[in-house]
C-alpha positions as CSV (number, residue, x, y, z in Angstrom):
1,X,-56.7,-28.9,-13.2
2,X,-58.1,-31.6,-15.5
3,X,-56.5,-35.2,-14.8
4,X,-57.9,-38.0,-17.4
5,X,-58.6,-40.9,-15.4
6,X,-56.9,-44.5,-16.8
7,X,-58.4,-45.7,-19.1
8,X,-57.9,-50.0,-19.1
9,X,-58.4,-52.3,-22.2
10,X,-57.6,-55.4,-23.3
11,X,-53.9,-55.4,-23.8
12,X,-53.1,-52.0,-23.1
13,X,-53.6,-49.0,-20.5
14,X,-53.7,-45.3,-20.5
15,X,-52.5,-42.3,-18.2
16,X,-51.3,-39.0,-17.8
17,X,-47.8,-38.6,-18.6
18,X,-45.3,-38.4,-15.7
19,X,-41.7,-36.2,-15.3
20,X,-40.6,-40.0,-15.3
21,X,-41.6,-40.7,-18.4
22,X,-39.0,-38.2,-20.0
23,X,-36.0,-41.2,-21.3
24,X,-39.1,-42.9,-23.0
25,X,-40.5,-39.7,-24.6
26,X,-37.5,-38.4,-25.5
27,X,-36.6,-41.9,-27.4
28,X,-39.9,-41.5,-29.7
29,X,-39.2,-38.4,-30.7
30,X,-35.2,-37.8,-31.2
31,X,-35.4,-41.7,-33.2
32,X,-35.1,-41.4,-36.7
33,X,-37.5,-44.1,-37.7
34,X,-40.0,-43.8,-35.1
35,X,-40.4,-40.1,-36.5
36,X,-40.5,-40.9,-40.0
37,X,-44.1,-41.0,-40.4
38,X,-45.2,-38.1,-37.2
39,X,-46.3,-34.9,-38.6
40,X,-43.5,-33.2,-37.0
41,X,-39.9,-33.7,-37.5
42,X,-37.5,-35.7,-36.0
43,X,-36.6,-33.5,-32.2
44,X,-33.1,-32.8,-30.6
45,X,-32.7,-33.4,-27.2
46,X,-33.4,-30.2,-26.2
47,X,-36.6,-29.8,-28.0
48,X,-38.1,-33.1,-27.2
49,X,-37.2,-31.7,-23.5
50,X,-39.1,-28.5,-24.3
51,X,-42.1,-30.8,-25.9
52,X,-42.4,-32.8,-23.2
53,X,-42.5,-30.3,-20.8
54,X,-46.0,-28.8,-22.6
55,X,-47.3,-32.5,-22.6
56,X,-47.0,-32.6,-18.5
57,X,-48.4,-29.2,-18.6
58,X,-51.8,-30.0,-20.1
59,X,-54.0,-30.6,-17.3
60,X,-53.5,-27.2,-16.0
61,X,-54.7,-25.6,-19.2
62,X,-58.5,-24.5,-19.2
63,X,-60.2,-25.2,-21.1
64,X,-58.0,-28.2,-21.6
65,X,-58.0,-29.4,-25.3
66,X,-55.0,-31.8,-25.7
67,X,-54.4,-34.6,-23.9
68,X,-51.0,-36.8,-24.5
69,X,-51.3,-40.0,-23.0
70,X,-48.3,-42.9,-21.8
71,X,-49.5,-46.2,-23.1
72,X,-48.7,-49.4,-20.6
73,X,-48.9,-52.8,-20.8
74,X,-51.2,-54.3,-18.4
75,X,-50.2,-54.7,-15.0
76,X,-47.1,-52.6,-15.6
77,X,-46.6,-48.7,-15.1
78,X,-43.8,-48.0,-17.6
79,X,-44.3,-45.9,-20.5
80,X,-43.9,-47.9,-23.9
81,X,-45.7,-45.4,-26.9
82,X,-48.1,-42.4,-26.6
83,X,-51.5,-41.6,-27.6
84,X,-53.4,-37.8,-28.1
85,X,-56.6,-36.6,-28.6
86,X,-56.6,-33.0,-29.6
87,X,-59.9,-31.4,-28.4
88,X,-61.1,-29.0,-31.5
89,X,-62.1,-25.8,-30.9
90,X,-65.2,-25.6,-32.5
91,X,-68.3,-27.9,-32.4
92,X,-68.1,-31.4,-30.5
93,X,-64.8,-32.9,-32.7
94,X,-61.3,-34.1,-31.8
95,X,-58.2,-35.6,-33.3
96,X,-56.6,-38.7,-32.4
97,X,-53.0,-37.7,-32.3
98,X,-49.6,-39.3,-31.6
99,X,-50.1,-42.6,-31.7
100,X,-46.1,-44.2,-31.6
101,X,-45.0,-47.1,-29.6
102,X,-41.2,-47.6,-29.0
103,X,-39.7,-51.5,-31.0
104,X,-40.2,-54.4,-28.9
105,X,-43.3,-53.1,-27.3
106,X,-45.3,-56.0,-25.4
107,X,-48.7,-53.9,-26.6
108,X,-47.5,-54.2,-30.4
109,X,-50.0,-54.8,-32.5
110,X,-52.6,-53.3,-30.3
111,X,-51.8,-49.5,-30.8
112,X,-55.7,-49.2,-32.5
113,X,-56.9,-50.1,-28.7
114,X,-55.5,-46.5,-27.5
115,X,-57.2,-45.0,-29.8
116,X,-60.3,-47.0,-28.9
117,X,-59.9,-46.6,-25.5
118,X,-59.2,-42.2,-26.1
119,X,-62.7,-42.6,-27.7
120,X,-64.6,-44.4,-25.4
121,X,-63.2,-41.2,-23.1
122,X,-64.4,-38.6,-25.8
123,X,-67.6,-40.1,-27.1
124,X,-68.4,-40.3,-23.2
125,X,-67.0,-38.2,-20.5
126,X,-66.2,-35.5,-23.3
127,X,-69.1,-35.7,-25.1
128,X,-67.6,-35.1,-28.0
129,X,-69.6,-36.2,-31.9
130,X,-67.1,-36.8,-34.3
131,X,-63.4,-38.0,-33.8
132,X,-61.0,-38.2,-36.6
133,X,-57.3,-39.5,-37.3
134,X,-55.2,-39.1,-40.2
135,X,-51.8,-40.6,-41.5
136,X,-49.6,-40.1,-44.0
137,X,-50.6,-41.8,-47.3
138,X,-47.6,-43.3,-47.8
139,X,-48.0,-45.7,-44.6
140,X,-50.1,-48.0,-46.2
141,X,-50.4,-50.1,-42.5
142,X,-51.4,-47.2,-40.6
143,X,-55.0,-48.4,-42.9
144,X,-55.4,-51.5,-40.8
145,X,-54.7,-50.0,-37.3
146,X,-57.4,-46.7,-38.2
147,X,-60.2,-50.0,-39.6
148,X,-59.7,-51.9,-36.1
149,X,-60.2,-48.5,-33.8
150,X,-63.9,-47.9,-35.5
151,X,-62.4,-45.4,-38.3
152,X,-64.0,-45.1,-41.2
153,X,-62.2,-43.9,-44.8
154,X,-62.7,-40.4,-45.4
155,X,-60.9,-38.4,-48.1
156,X,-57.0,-37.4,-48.7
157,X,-55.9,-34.1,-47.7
158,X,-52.8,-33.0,-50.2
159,X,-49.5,-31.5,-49.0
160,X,-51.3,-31.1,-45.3
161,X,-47.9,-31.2,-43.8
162,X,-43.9,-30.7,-44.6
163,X,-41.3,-33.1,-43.1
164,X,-37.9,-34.0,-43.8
165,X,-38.6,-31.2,-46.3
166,X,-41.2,-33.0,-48.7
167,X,-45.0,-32.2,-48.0
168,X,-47.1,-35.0,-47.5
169,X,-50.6,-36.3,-48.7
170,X,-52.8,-37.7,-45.3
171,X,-55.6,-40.0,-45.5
172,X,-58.1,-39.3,-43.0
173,X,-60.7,-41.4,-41.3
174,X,-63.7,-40.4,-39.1
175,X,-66.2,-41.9,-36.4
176,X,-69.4,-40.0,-35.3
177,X,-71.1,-41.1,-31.8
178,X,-73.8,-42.9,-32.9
179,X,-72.2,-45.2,-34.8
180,X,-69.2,-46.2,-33.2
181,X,-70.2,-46.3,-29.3
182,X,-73.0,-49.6,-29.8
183,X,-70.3,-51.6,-31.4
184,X,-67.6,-50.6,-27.8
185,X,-66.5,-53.5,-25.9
186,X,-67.2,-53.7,-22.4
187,X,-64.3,-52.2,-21.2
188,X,-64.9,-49.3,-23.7
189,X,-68.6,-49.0,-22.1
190,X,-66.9,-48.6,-18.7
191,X,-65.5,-45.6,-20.2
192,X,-68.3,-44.1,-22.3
193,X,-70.6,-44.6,-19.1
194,X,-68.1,-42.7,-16.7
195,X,-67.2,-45.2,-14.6
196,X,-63.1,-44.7,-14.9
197,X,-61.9,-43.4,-12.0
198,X,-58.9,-40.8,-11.5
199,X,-56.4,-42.6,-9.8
200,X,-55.6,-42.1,-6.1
């Protein structure tokens, strides 16, 4: 079994997704406009069900290489969004994935500080070289969101992926190790030097 440990910021926490997080997951990903940018369509009930069921499944998968995390406001323990890192299977890369947070939100405007915080975890306790994100090329403010987490421009990758039945154009965005960990903020050093601890 491989548990993430929280990982704390500024205005936002991570953790490992619960069975009581199913009314919030299921929200995301059966709402029409939450969806509309995702790289996978819009769910029923029963397949958002079936999808989060894999998500709670992940830490029992070895070697584990997706993680789908419940993002908190601090000092609270209900889920408001998610956040994913996708572990690739060859060299030291991963994805950020996933990264949606339900209207009204207290951590709105701060969604780039899960994917900080998901690096800190990679670049450090992971090991990991080079993360990447992408988003649709169409949602021109995802740009500002991948700028704040440490991303930098990349290329655009045509048709990658079909939805609503169109394919879409993604713009990607990339940061390598040595680059992005001396600019982390202190909590993100807590995290790239390992000392986040599982909880209790």
């Amino acid at each position: 079994m491989t548990h993430l440990p929280e990982l704390h910021g500024e205005h936002l926490w991570l953790r490992e997704m619960r069975a009581t997080d199913l009314a919030p997951f299921e929200r995301i990903h059966t709402h029409r406009l939450l969806t509309r940018f995702l790289g996978v369509d819009r769910m029923d009930t029963r397949q958002a069900e079936q999808a989060f069921a894999r998500c709670l499944s992940q830490p029992y998968v070895q070697p584990r290489r997706k993680h789908t995390m419940a993002v908190c406001a601090p000092g609270e323990d209900a889920m408001v969004g998610t956040m994913g890192l996708l572990v690739e299977e060859y060299g030291r890369n991963a994805m950020l994935t996933s990264l949606v947070l339900l209207p009204g939100a207290p951590v709105s405007g701060h969604g780039h500080e899960a994917g900080r915080l998901l690096m800190a975890y990679g670049f450090g306790r992971l090991g990991l070289h080079r993360i990447w994100a992408g988003h649709r090329a169409d949602h021109a403010r995802m740009r500002d969101v991948m700028l704040a987490a440490g991303l930098r421009p990349e290329a655009t990758l045509r048709q990658l992926f079909n939805t609503q039945g169109v394919w879409h154009d993604v713009a990607t965005y990339a940061a390598v190790a040595p680059e992005w960990i001396p600019q982390a903020s202190a909590a993100e050093r807590h995290i790239l030097d390992g000392d986040a601890l599982l909880p209790a």
